[in-house]
N, CA, C and O of each residue as an XYZ file, in Angstrom:
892
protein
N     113.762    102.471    104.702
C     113.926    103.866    105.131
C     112.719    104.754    104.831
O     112.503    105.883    105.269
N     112.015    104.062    104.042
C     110.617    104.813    103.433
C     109.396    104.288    103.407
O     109.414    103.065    103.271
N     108.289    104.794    103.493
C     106.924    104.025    102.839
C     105.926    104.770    102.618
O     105.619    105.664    103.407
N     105.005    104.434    101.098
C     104.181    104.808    100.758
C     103.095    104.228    101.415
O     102.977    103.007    101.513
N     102.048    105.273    102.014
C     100.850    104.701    102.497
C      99.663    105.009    102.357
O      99.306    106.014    102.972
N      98.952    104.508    101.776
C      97.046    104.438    101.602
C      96.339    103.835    102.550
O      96.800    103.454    103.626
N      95.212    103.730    102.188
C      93.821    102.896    102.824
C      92.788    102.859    101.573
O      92.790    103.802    100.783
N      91.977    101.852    101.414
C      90.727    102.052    100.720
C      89.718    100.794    101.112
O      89.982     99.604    101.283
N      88.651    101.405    101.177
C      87.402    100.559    101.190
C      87.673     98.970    101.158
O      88.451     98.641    100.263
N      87.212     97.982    101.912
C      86.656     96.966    101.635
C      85.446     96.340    102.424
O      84.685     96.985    103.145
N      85.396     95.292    102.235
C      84.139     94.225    102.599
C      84.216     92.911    103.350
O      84.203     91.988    102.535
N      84.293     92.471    104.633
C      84.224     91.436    105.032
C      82.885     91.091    106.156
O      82.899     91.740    107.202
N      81.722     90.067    105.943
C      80.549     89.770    106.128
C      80.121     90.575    105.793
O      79.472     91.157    106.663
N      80.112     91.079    104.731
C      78.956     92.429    104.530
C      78.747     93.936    105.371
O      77.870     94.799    105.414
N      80.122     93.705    106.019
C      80.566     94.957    107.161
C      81.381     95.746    106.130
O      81.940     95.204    105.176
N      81.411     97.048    106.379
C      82.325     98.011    106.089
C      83.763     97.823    106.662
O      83.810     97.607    107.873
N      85.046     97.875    105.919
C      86.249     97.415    106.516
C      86.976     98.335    105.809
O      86.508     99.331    105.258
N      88.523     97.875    105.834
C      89.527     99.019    105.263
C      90.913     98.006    105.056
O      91.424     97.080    105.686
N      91.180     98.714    103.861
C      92.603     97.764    103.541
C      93.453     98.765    103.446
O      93.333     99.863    102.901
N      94.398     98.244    104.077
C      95.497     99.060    104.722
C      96.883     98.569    103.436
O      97.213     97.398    103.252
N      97.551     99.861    102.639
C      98.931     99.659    101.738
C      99.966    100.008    102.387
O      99.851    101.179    102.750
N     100.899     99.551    102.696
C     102.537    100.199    103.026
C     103.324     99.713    101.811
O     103.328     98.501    101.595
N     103.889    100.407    101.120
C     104.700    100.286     99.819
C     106.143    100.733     99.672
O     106.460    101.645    100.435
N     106.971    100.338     98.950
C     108.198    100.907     98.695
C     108.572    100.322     97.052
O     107.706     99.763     96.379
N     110.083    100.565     96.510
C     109.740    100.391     95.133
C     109.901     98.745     95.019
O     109.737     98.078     93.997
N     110.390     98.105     96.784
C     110.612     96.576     96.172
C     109.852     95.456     96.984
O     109.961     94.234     96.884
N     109.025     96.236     97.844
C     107.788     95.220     98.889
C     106.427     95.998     98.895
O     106.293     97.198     98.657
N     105.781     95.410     99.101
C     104.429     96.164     98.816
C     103.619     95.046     99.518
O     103.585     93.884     99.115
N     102.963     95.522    100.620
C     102.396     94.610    101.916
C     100.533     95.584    102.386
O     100.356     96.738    102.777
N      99.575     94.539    102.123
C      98.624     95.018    101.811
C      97.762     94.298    103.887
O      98.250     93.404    104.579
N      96.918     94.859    104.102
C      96.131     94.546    105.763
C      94.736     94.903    105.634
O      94.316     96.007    105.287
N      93.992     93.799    105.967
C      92.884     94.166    105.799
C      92.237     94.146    107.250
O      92.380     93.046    107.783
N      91.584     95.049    108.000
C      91.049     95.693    109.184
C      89.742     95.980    109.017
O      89.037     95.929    108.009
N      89.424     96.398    110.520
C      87.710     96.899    110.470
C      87.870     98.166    110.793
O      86.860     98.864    110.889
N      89.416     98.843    111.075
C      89.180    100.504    111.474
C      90.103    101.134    110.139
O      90.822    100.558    109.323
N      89.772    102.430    110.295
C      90.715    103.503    109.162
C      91.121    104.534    110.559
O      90.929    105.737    110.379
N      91.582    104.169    111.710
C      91.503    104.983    112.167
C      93.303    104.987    113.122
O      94.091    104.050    112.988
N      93.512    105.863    113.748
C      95.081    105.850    114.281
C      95.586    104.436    114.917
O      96.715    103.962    114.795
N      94.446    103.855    115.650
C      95.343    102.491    116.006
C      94.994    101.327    115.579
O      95.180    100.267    116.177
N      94.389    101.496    114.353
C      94.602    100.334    113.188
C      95.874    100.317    112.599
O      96.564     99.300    112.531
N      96.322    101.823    112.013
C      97.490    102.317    111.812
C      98.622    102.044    112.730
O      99.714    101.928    112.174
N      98.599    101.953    113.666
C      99.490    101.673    114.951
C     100.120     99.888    114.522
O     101.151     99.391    114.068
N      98.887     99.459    114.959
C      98.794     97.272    114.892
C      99.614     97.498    113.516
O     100.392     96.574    113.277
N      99.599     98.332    112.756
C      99.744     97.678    110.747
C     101.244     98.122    110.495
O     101.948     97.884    109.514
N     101.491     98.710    111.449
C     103.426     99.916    111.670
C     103.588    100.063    112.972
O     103.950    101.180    113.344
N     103.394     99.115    113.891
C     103.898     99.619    115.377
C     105.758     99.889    115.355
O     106.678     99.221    114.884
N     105.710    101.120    116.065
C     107.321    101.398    115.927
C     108.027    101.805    114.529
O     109.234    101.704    114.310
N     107.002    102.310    113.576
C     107.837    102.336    112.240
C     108.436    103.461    112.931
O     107.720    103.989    113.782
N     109.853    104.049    112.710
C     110.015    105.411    112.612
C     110.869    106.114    111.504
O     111.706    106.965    111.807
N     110.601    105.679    110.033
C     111.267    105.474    108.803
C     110.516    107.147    108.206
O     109.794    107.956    108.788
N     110.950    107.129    107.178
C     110.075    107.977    106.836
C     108.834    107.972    105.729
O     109.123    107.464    104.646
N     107.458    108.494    105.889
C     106.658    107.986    105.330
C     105.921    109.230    104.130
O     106.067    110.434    104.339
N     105.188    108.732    102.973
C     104.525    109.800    101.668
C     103.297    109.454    102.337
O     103.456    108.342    102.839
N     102.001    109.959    102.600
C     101.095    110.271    102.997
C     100.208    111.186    102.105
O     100.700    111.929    101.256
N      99.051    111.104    102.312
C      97.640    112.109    102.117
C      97.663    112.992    103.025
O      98.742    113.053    103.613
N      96.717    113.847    103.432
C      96.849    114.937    104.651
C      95.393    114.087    105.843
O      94.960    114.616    106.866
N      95.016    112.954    105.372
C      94.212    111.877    106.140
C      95.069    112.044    107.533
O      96.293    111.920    107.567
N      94.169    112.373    108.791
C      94.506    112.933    110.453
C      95.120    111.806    111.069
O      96.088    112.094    111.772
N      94.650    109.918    110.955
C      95.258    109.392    111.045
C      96.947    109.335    110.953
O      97.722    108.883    111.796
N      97.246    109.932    109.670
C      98.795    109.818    109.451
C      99.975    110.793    110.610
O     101.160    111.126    110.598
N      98.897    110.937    111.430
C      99.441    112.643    112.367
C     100.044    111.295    113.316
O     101.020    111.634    113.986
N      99.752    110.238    113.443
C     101.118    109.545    114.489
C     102.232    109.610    114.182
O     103.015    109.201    115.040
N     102.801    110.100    112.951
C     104.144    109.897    112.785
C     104.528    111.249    112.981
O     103.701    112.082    113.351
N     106.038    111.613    112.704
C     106.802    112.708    113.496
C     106.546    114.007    111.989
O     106.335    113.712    110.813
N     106.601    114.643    112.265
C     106.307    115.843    111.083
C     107.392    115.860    110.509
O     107.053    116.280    109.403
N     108.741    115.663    110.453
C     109.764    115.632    110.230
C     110.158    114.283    109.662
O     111.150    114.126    108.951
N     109.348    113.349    110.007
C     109.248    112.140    109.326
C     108.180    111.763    107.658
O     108.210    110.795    106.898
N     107.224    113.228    107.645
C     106.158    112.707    107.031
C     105.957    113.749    105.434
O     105.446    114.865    105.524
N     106.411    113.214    104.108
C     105.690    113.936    103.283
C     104.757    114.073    102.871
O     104.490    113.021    102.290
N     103.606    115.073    102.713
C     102.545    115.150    102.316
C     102.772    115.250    100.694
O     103.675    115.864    100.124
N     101.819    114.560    100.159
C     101.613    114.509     98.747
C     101.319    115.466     98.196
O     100.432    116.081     98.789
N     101.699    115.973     97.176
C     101.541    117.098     96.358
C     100.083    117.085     95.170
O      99.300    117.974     94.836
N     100.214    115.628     94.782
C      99.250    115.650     93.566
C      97.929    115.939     94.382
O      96.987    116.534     93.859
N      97.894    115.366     96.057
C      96.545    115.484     96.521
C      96.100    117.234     96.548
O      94.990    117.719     96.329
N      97.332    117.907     96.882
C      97.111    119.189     97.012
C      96.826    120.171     95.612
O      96.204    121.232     95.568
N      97.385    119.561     94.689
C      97.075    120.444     93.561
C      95.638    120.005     93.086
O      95.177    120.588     92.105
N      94.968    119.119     93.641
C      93.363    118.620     93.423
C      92.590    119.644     94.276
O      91.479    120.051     93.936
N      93.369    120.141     95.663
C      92.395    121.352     96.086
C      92.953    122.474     95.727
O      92.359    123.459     96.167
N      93.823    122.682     95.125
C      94.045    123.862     94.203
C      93.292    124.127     92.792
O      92.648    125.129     92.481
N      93.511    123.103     92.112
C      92.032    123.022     91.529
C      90.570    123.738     91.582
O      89.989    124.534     90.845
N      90.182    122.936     93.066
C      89.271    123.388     93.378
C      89.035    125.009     93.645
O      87.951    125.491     93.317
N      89.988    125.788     94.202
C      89.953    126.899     94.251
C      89.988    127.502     92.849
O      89.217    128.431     92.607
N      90.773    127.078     91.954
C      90.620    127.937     90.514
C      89.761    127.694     89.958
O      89.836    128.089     88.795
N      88.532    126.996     90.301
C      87.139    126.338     89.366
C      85.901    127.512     90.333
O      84.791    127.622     89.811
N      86.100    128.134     91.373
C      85.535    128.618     92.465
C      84.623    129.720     91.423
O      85.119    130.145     90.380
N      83.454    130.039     91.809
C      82.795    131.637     90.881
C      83.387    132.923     91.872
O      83.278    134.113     91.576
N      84.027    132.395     93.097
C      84.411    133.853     93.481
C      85.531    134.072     92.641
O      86.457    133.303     92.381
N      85.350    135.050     92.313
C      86.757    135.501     91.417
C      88.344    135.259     91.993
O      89.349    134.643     91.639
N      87.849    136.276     93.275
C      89.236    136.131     94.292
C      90.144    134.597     94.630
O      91.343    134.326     94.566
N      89.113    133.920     94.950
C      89.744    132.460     95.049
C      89.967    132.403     93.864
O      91.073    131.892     93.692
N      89.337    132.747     92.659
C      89.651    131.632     91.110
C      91.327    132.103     91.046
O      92.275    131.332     90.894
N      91.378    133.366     91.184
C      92.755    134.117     90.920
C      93.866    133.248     92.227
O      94.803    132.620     91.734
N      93.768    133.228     93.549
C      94.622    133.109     94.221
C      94.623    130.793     93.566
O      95.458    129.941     93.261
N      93.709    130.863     93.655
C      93.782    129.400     93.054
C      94.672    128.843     91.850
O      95.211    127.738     91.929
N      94.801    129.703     90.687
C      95.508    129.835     89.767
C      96.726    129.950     90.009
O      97.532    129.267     89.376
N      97.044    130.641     90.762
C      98.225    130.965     91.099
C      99.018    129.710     91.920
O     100.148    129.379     91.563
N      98.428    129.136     92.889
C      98.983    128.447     93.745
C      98.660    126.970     92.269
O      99.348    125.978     92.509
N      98.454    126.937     91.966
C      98.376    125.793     90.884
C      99.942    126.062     89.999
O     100.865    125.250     90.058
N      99.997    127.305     89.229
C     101.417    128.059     88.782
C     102.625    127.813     89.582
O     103.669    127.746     88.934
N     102.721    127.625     91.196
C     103.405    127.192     91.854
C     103.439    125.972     91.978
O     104.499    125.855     92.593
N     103.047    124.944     91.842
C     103.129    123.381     92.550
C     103.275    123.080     91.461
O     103.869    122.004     91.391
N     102.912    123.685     90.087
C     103.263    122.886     88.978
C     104.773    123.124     88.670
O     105.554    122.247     88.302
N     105.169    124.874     88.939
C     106.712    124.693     89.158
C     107.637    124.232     89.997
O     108.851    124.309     89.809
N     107.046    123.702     91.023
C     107.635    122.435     92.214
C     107.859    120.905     91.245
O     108.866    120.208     91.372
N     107.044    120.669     90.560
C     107.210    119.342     89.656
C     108.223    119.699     88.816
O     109.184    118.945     88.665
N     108.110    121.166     88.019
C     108.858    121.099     86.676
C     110.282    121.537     87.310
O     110.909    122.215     86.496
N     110.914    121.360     88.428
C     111.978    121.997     88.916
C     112.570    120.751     89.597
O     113.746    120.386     89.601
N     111.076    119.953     90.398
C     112.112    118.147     90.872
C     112.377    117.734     89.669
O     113.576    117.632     89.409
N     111.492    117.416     88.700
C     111.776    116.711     87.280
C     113.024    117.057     86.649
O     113.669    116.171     86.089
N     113.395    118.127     86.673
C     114.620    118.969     85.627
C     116.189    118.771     86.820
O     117.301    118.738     86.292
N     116.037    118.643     88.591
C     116.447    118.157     88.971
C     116.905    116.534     89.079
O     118.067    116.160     89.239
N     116.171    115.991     89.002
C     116.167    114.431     88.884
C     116.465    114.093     87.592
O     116.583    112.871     87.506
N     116.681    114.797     86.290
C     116.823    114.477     84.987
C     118.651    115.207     84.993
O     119.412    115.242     84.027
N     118.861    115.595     86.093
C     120.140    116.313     85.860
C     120.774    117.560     84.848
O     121.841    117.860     84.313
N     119.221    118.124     84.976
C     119.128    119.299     84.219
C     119.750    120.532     84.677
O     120.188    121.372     83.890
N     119.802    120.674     86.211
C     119.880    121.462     87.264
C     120.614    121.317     88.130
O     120.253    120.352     88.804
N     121.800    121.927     88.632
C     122.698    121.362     90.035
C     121.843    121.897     90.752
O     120.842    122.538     90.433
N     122.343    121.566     91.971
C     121.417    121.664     93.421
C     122.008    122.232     94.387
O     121.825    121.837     95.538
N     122.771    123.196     94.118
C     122.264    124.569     94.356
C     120.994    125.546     93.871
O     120.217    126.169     94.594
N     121.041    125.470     92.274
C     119.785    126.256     91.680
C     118.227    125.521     92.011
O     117.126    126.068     91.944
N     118.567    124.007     92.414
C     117.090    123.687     92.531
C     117.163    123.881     94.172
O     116.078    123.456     94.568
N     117.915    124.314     95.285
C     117.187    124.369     96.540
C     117.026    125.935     96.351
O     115.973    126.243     96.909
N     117.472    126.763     95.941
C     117.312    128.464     95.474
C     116.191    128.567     95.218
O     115.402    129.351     95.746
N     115.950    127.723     94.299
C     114.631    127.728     93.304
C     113.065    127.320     94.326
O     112.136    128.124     94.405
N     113.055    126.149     94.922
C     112.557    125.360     95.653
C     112.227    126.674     96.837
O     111.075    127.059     97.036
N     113.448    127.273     97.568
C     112.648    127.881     98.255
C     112.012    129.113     97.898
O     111.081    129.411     98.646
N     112.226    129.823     97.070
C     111.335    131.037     96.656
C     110.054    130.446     96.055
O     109.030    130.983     96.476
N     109.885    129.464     95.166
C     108.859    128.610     95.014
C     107.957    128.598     96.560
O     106.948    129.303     96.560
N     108.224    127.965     97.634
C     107.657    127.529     99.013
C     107.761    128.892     99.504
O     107.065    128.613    100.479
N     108.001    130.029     99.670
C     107.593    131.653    100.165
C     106.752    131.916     99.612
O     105.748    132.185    100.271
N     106.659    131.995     98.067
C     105.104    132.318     97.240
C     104.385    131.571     97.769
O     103.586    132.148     98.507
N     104.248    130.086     97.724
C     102.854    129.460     97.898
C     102.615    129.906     99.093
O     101.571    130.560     99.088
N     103.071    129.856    100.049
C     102.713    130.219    101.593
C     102.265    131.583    101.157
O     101.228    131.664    100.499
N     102.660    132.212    101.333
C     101.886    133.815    100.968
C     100.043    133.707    100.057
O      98.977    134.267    100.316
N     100.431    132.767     99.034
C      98.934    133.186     98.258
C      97.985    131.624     99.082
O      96.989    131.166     98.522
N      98.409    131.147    100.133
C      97.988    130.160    101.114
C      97.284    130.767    101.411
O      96.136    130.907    100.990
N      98.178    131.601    102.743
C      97.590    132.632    103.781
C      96.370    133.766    102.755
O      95.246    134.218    102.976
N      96.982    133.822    102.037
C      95.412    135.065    101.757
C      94.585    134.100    101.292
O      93.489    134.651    101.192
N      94.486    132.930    100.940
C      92.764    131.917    100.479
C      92.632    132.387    102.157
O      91.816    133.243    102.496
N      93.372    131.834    102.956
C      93.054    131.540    104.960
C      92.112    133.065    105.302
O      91.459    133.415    106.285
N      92.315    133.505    104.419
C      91.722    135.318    104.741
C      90.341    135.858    104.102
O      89.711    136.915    104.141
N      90.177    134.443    103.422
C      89.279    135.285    102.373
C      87.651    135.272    102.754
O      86.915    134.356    102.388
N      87.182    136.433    103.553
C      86.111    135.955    104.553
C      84.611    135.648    103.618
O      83.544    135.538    104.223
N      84.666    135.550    102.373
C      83.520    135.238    101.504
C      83.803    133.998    101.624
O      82.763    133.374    101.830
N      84.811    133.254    101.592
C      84.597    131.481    101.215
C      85.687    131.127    102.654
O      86.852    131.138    103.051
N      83.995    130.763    103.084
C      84.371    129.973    104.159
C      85.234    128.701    104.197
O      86.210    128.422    104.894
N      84.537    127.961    103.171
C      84.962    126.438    102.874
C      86.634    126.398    102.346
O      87.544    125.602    102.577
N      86.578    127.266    101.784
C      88.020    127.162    101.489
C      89.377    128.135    102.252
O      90.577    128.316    102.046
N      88.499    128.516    103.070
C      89.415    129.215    104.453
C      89.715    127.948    105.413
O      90.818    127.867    105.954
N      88.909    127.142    105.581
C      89.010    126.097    106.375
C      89.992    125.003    105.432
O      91.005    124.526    105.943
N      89.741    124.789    104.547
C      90.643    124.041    103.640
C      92.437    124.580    103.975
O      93.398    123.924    104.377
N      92.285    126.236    103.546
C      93.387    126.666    103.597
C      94.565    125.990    104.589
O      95.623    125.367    104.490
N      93.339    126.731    105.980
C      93.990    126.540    107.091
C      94.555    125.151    107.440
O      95.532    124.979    108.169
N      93.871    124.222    106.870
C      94.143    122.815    107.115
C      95.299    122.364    106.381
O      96.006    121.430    106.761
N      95.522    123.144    105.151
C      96.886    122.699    104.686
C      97.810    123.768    105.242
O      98.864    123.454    104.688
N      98.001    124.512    105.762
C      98.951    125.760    106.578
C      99.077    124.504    107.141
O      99.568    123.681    106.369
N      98.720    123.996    108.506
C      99.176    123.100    109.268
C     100.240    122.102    109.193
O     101.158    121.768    109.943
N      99.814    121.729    108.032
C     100.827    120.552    107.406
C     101.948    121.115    106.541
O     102.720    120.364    105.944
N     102.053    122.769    106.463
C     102.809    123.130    105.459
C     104.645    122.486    105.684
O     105.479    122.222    104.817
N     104.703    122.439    106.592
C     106.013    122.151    106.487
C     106.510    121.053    106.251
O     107.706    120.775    106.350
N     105.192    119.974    105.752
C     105.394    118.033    105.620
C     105.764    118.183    104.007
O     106.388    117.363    103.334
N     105.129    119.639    103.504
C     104.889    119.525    102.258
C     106.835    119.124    101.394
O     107.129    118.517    100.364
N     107.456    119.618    102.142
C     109.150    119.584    101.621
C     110.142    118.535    102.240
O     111.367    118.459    102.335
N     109.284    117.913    102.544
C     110.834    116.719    103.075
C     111.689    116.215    102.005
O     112.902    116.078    102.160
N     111.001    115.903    100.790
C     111.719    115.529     99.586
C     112.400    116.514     98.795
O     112.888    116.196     97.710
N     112.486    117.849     99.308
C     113.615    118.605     98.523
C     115.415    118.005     99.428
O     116.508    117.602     99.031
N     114.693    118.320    100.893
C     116.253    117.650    101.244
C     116.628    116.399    101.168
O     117.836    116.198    101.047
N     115.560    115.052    101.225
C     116.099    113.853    101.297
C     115.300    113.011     99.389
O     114.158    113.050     98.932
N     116.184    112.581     99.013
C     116.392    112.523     97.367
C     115.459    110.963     97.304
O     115.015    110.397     96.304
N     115.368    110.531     98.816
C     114.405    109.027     98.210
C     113.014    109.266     98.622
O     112.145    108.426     98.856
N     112.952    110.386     98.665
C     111.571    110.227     99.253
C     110.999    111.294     98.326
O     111.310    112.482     98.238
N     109.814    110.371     97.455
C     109.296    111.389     96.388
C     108.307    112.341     96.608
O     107.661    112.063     97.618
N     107.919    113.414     96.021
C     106.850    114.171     96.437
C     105.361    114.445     96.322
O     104.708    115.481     96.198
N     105.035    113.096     96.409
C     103.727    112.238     95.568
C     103.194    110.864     96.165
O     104.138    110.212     96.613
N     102.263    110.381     96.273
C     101.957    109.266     97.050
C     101.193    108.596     96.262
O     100.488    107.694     96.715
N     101.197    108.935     94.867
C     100.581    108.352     92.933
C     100.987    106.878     93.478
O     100.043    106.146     93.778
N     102.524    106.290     93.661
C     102.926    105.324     93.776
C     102.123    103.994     94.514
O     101.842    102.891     94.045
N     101.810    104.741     96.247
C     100.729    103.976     97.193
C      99.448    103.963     96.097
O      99.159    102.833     95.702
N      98.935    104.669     95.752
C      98.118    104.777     95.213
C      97.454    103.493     93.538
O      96.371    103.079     93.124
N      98.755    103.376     93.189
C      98.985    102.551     92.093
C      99.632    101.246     92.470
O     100.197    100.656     91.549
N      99.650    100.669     93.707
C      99.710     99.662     94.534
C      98.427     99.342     94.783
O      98.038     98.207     94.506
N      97.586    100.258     95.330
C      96.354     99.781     96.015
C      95.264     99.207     94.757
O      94.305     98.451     94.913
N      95.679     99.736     93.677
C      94.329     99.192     92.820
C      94.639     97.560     92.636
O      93.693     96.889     92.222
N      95.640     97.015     92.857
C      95.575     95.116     93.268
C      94.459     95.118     94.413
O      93.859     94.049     94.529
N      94.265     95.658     94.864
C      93.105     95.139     96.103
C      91.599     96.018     94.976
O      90.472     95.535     94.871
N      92.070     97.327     94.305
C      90.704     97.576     94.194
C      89.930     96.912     92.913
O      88.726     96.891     92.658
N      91.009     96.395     92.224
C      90.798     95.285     91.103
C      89.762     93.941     92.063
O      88.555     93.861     92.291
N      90.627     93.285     92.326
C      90.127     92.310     92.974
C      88.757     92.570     93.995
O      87.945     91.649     93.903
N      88.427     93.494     94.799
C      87.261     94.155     94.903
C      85.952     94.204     94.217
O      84.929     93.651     94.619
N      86.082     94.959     93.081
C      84.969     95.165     92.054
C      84.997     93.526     91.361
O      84.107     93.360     90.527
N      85.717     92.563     91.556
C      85.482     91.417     90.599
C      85.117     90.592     91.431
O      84.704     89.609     90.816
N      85.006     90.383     93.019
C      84.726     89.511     93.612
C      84.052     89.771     94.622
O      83.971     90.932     95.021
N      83.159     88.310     95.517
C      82.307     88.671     96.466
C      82.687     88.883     98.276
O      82.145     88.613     99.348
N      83.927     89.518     97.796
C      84.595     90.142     99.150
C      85.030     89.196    100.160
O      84.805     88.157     99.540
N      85.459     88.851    101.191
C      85.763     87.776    102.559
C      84.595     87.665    103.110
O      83.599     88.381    103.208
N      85.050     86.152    103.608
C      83.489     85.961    104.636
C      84.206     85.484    105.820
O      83.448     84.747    106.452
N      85.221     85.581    106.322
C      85.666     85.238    107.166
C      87.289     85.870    107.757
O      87.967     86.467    106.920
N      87.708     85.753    108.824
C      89.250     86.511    109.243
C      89.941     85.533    108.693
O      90.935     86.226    108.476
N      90.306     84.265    108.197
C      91.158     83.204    107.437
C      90.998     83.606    106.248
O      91.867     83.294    105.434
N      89.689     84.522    105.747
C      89.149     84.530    103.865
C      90.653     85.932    103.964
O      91.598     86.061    103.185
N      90.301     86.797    105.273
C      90.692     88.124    104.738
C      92.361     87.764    105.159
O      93.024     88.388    104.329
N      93.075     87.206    105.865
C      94.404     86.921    106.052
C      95.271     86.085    104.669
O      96.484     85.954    104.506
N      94.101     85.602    103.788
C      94.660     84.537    102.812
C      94.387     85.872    101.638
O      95.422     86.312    101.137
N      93.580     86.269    101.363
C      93.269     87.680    100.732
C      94.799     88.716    100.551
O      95.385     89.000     99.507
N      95.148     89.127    102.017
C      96.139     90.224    101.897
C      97.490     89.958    102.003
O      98.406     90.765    102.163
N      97.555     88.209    101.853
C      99.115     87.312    102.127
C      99.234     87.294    100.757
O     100.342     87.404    100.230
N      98.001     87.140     99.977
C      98.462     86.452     98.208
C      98.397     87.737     97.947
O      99.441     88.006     97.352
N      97.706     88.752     98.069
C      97.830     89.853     97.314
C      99.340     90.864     97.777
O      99.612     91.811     97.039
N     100.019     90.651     98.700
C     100.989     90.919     99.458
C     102.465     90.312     98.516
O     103.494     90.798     98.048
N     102.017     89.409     98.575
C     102.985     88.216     97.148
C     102.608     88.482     95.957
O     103.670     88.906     95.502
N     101.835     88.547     95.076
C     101.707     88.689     94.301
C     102.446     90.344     93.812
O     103.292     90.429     92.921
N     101.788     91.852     94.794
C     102.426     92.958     93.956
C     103.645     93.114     94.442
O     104.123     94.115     93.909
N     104.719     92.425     95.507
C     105.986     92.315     95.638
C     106.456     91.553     94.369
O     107.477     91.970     93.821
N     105.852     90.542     93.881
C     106.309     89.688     92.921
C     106.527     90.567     91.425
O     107.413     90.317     90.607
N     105.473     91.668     91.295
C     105.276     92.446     90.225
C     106.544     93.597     90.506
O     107.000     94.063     89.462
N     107.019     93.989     91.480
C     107.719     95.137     91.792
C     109.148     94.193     91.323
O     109.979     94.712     90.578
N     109.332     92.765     91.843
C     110.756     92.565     91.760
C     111.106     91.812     90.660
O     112.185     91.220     90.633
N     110.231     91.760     89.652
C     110.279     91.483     88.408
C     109.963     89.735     88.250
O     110.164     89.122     87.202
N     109.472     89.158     89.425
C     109.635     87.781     89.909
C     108.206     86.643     89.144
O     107.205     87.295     88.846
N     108.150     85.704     88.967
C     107.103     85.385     88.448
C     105.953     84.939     89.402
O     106.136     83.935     90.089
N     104.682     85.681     89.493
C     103.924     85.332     90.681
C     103.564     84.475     90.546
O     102.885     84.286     91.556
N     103.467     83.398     89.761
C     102.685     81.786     90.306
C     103.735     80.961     91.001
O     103.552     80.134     91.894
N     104.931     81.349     90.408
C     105.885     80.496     90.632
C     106.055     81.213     92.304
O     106.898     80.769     93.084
């Protein structure tokens, strides 16, 4: 019903390539390709129509908006960036929107710990999502920083991917998970001299495919 999804760097003949993650908490299926681009994505999920955790990466725009959460931890990294800014104005509206996404965590957490019925966490959740949109739109305004008007605007777009996981309870609000899947490929990467062939890279993303399913289902991977 779900999947976590990445991409990162690899190497086959000494070409630039891309390894493709689709994850969940009990299969974890790794593809290694020569594109990062929408219909590599297509060949690697033709017909998924499940719902998927994502980066704000343009590729992921094949799936339905209503299908797609955008990750939060990626966004509080350009929130960050705005509160580190020397314009003052951004440092302030940056701060702020950081004050918000961190009370989006401390409100799923206290939800998911059964701290909170749910009524008070969708109450909560949406006055939370009215502020951030508001101190959004004024970074989108701020005609000294260009770079982060364009940033803004680029997450406005996606604002509404940002909440699928307040209404549906399996789908988390973070893509840490894909992310902590993919380092089996980026391990194996930095320790070895990459594929030299489409049999090197199919035997590559079958054992590594087995192997972190084997780690997820508690199973012994040699055996």
């Amino acid at each position: 019903p779900y999947l976590h999804l990445d991409e990162s760097v690899t190497n086959n003949k000494g070409k630039l390539g891309w390894c493709w993650v689709a994850a969940n908490k009990s299969v974890t299926v790794f593809k290694l390709m020569n594109s990062r681009g929408m219909k590599a994505l297509e060949q690697f999920l033709p017909e998924y129509e499940g719902k998927v955790i994502t980066d704000r990466y343009a590729a992921y725009n094949i799936f339905a908006n209503e299908n797609r959460q955008v990750c939060l931890a990626h966004l509080r990294r350009d929130f960050k960036r705005f509160a580190h800014s020397k314009q003052m104005s951004l440092s302030i509206l940056g701060n702020s929107l950081i004050t918000m996404i961190d009370l989006v965590f401390a409100t799923y957490n206290g939800y998911k710990a059964n701290k909170i019925d749910k009524f008070y966490y969708l109450k909560r959740m949406r006055k939370i999502k009215k502020k951030m949109l508001h101190y959004l739109k004024r970074v989108s305004q701020l005609q000294e920083c260009e770079q982060a008007r364009r940033v803004a605007n680029n997450i406005l777009k996606s604002f509404d991917m940002m909440w699928l996981f307040v209404e549906n309870p399996e789908v988390e609000p973070t893509n840490n998970f894909a992310e902590r899947q993919i380092k089996h490929h980026v391990k194996y990467r930095k320790n070895s001299f990459f594929t030299w062939s489409n049999r090197g890279e199919r035997f590559i993303e079958r054992t590594k495919s087995i192997f972190a399913t084997a780690i997820l289902q508690n199973l012994n991977t040699f055996a």
